[in-house]
C-alpha positions as CSV (number, residue, x, y, z in Angstrom):
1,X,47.1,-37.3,-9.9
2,X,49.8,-39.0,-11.8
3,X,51.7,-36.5,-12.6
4,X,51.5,-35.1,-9.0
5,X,53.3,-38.5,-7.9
6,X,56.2,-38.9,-11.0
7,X,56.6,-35.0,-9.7
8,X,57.0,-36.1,-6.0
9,X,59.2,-39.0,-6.6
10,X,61.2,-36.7,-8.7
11,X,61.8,-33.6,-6.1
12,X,62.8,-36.7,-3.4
13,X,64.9,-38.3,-6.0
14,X,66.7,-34.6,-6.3
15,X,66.7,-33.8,-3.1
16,X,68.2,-36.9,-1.5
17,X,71.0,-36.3,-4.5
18,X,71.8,-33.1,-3.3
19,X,72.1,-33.9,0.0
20,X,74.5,-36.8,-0.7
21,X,76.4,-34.3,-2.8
22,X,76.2,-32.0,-0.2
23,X,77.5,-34.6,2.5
24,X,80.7,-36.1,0.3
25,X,81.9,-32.7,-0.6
26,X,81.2,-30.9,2.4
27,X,83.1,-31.3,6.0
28,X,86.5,-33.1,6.4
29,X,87.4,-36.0,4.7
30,X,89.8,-37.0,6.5
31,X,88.2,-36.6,9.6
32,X,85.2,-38.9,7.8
33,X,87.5,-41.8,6.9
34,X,89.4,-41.5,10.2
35,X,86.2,-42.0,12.4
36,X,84.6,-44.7,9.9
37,X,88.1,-46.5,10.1
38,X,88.2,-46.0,14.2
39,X,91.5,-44.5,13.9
40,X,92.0,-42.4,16.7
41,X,95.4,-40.6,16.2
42,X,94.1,-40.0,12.5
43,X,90.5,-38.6,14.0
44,X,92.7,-36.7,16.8
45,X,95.2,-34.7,14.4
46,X,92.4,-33.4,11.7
47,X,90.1,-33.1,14.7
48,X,91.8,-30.7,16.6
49,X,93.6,-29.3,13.8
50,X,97.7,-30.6,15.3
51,X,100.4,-29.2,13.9
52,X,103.0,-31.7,13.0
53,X,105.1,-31.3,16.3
54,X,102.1,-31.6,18.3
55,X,100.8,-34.4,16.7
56,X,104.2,-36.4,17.2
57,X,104.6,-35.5,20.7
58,X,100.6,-36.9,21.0
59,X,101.5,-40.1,18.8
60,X,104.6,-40.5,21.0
61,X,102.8,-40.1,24.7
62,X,100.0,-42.6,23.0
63,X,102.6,-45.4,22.0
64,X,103.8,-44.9,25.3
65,X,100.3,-45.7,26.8
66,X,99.1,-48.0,25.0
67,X,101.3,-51.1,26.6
68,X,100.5,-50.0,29.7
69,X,96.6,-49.4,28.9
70,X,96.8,-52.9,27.4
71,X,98.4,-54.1,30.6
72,X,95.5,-53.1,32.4
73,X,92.6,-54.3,30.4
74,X,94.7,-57.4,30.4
75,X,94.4,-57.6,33.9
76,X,90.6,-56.9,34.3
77,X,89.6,-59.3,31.7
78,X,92.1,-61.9,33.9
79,X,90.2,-61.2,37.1
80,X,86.5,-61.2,35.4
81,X,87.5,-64.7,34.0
82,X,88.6,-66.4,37.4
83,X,85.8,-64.4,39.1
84,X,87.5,-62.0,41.2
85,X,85.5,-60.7,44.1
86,X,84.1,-57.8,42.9
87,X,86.1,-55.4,44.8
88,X,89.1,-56.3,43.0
89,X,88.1,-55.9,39.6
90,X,86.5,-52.6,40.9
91,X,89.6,-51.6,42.0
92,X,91.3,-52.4,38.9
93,X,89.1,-50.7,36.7
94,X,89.4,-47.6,39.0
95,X,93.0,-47.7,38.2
96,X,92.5,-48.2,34.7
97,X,90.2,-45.1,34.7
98,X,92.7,-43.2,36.8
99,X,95.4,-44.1,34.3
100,X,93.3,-43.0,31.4
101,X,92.4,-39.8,32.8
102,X,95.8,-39.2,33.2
103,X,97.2,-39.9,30.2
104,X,94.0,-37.6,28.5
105,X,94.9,-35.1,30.5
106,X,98.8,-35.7,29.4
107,X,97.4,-35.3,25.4
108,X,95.5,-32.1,26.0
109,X,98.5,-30.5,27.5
110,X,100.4,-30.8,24.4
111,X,97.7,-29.2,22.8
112,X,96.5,-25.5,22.4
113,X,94.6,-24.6,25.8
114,X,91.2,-24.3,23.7
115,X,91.5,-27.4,21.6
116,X,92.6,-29.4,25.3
117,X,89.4,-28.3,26.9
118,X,87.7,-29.3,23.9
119,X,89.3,-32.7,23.8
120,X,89.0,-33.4,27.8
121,X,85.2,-32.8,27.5
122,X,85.1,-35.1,24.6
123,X,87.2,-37.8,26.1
124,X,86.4,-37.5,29.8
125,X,82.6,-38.4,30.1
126,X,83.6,-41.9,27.9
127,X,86.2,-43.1,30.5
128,X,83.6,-43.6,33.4
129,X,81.8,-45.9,30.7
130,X,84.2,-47.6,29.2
131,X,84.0,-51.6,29.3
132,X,87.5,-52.5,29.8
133,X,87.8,-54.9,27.2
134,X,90.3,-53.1,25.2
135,X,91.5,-49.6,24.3
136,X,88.9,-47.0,23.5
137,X,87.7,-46.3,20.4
138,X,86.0,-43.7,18.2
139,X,83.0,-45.8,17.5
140,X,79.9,-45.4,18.9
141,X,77.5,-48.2,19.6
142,X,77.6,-51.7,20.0
């Protein structure tokens, strides 16, 4: 009996090695380290495999964005604080979706048609949830 339980702890003890093995030398790394870190121009360019023109053009559209996305969460936060009637910060969170899905729409254009579908129905489905109190991120979860 003892030996069957040193033998069990062993095989789980090998087996939970391998698969960490398996995990840090497997996939991307970069693409790891980019979503850990929430970095989502990193995450984009090993995600959807950019070539370096396409991935400046993207960082270039995003820099552009992102003062005006800013603007607009700005704006929602303003209007939750001095309690807004509802419909206005409904309104202005339908903007701010509007302007998002825009701008998505604006990245996976620059991309190669099969990697812009694939991005658009990654990013897509997130905008109708997103919480407006900053940009969206990679990470998932509270």
């Amino acid at each position: 009996m003892r030996n069957l339980i040193i033998t069990a702890v062993l095989a789980v003890a090998v087996c939970a090695a391998a698969f960490g093995t398996g995990f840090m030398l497997g996939g991307d790394r970069a693409l790891r380290e980019a979503g850990r870190d929430g970095d989502a121009l990193a995450w984009l360019r090993v995600e959807f495999r950019l070539s370096e023109r396409e991935f400046t053009a993207i960082r270039r559209l995003h820099e552009d964005f992102s003062g005006e996305c800013g603007r607009h969460c700005a704006a929602i936060i303003e209007a939750r604080e001095r309690r807004a009637p509802s419909a206005e910060v409904a309104e202005l969170e339908r903007f701010c979706v509007e302007a998002m899905k825009t701008h998505f729409r604006r990245v996976a254009a620059l991309m190669p048609p099969a990697q812009g579908e694939r991005y658009l129905a990654f990013v897509l489905p997130r905008v109708e949830s997103h919480p407006h109190h900053g940009a969206p991120s990679l990470r998932v979860g509270p």
